[in-house]
N, C-alpha and C positions, 0 to 999 in steps of 0.2 A: 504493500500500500504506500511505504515512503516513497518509492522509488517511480509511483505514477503522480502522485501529487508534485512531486518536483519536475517530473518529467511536463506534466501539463503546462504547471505555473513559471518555470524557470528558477523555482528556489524553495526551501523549508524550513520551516524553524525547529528548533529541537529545545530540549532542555538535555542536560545531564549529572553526575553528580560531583557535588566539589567533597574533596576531602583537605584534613589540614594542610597538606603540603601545595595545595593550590592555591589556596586562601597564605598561604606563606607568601609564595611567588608573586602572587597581584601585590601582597604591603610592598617586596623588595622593589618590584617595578613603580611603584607609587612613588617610594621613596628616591630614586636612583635621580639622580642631577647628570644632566649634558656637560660633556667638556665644554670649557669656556670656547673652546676656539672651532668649537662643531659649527657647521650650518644651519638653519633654523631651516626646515621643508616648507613649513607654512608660507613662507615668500611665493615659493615654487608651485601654493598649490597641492603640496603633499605633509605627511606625516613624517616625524623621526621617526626611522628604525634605527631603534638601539640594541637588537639582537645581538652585534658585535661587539659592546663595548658592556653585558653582562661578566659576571664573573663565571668559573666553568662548572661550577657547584649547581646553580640556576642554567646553564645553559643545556647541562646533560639535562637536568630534571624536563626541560618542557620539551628535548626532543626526543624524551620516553613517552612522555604524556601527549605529545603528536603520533606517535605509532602508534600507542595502544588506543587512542581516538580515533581514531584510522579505521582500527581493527571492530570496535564497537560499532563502528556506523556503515557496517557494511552494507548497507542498498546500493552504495555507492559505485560496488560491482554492477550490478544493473543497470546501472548509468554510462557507466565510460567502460571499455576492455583494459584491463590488467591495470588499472590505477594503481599508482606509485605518491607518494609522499617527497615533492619535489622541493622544495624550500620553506621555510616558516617566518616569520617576520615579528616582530616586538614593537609597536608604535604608539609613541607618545607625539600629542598632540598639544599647545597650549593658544591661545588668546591673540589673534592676532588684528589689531585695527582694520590698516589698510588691506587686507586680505577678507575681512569680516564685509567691507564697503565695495570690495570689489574681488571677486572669486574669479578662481582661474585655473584649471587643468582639470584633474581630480574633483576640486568641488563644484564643477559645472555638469550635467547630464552628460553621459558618455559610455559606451562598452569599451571591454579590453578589444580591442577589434587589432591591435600591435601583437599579439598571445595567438599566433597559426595551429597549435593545439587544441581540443574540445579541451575545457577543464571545468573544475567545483571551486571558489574559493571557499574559506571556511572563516566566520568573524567569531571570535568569543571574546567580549568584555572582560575586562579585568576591576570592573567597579562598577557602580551605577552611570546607565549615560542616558541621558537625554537630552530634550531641546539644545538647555541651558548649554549643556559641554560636548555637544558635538553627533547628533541621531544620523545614523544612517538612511538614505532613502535610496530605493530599489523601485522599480515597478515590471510588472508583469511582463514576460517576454511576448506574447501575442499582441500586444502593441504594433510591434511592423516587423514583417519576416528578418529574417538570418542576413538578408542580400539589400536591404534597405537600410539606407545613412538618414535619419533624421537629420536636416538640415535649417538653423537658425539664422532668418534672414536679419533680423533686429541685432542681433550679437554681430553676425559678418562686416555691418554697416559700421559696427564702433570698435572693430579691427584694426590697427596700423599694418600695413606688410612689409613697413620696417622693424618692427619690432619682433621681431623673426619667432619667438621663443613665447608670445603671446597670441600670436597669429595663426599656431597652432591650433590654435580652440577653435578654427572653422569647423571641426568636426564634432564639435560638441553642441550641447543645448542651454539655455541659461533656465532659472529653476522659472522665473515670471513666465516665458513660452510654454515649459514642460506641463507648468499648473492650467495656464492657459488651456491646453489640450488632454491632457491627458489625468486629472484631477484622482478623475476613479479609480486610475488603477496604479494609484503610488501606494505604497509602503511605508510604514519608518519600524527601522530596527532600536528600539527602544529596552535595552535589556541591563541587568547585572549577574553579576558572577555567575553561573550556571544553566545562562541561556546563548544559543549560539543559533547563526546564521546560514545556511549553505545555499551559494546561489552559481548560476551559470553566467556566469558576468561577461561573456561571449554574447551570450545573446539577451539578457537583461539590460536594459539603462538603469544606471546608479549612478548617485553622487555622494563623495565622501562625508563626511561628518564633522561640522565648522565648532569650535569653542565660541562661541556667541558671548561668556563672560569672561570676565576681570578674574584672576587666582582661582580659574579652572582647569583643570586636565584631562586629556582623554586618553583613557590607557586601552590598549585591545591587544588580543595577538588576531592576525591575520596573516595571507599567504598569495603572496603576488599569483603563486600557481601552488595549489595542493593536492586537490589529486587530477594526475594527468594521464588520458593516451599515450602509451611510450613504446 
């Protein structure tokens, strides 16, 4: 049954169960500070991944707790042939003004349509998240076939195609157009600790998940690609 409901909709929700050593992991990530001299993603449009700059005590733990997540959520076989557990990601998110005023990559409407793979990503929160610090919104993939670009003429107009690296976003939707059209059949992934995500983000539109306040954080793990065709 999971594996028709995903298959119809392009995504599923689950719950699962946290034990202490998960509930460890989400403080240690809470707690963890960026090097001074890191990047901020948010500029970009994206989250920190600080998967790399965990310690390796933390680092073995979540990529036990990714295989054996894996292994529980088998429908997944059903979905894609021989999936594999390809990468995992660690993202903190915080506050960013001019990013909040004017969104750009990631947090604009978009599929992985750069990803020549079928894959699942997989979100699980590491804390409560909502509106306030950053909700995920997805919408239904029957929206417009596999081979159709939604295309945003109001965004392309306030384009530069000098700006090489913003200009990008032709391919994308801004959320005013999305709402515009497509109202009923969004999503928000609103969850904490022991509820997670799985969606075909090949063929769903999604927008990332903005820190909308002042001394908020969005912690999740996610996975650029998790389980893939291989």
């Amino acid at each position: 049954m999971q594996h028709k409901i995903f298959l119809q909709n392009g995504y599923l929700n689950q719950k699962f169960q946290v034990d202490l050593d998960f509930v460890k992991f989400a403080d240690y990530i809470k707690k963890l500070q960026l090097p001074l001299n890191s990047a901020t993603e948010e500029k970009k449009g994206y989250s920190n991944n600080v998967f790399n700059i965990i310690d390796k005590k933390n680092k073995n733990f979540i990529e036990n707790f990714a295989n054996e997540f894996k292994k529980r959520n088998n429908f997944i076989d059903k979905v894609l042939i021989s999936p594999r557990l390809l990468d995992i990601g660690i993202f903190k998110s915080y506050y960013n003004e001019d990013v909040v005023k004017d969104p750009t990559h990631a947090m604009l409407w978009h599929r992985d349509l750069d990803d020549f793979f079928p894959q699942v990503k997989v979100f699980l929160p590491l804390h409560k998240i909502d509106a306030r610090n950053g909700t995920l919104h997805y919408a239904n993939k029957n929206i417009c076939k596999e081979n159709v670009t939604l295309i945003d003429d109001e965004l392309l107009k306030s384009l530069n195609k000098e700006d090489e690296y913003r200009y990008t976003n032709n391919v994308r939707v801004s959320n005013t157009t999305f709402l515009k059209y497509f109202k009923e059949s969004i999503r928000e992934f609103k969850g904490d600790i022991g509820d997670c995500l799985f969606i075909d983000s090949n063929n769903c539109y999604h927008r990332g998940g903005q820190v909308l306040e002042k001394n908020l954080q969005r912690n999740i793990i996610s996975s650029k690609k998790v389980f893939i065709n291989y």
